[in-house]
N, C-alpha and C positions, 0 to 999 in steps of 0.2 A: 317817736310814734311809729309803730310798723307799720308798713305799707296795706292799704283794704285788699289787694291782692290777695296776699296771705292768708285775711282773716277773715275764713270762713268755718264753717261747721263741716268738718270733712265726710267725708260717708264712707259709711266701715269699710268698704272693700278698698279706698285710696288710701287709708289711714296708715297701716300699714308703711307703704311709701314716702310719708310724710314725715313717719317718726326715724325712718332711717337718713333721710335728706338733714333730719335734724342733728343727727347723730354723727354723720361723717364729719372728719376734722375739715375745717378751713386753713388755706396756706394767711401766712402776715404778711404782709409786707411793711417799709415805711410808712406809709401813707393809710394804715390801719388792716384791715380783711381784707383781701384776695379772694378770688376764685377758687373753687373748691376744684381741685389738683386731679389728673386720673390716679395718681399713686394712691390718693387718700380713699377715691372710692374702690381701688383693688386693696388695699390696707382694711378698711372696713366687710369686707366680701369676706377677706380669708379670716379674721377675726371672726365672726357672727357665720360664717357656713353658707352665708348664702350667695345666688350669680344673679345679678341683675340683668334681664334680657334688654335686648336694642330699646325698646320702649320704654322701659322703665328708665333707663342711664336718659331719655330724649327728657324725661319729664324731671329729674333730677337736677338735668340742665337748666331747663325752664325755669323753676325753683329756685336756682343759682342766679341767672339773672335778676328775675323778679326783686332776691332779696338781697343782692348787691348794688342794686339800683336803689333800692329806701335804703340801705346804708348809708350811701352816696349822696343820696337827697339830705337824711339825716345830718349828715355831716356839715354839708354844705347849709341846709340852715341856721346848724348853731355857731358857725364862722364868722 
């Protein structure tokens, strides 16, 4: 089940950002997803053309937590 965090109705001007958070690669590890990597978010930049400014990479973060934490929980429930 994803996290309610996540699931909202986004509004156009964050949209954008959202689909790109979607898009960057996440690292594996053993124990399933990881963190999503600075290499992956410079690997995605030079790909696609575009630079993410200081705020954007802050909420990207945010994003990353959020949804490595219902990962986490995910996990840990069906255990």
């Amino acid at each position: 089940m994803p996290d309610r965090r996540l699931d909202i109705d986004w509004p156009r001007t964050g949209r954008a950002l959202w689909d790109a958070f979607r898009r960057i690669g996440r690292s594996m590890g053993p124990n399933g997803p990881g963190p999503i990597l600075p290499e992956n978010i410079l690997a995605f930049q030079q790909l696609h053309g575009v630079r993410f400014s200081a705020w954007e990479l802050e909420v990207i973060e945010a994003f990353d937590e959020v949804s490595l934490d219902a990962i986490h929980k995910q996990q840990s429930n069906s255990a």
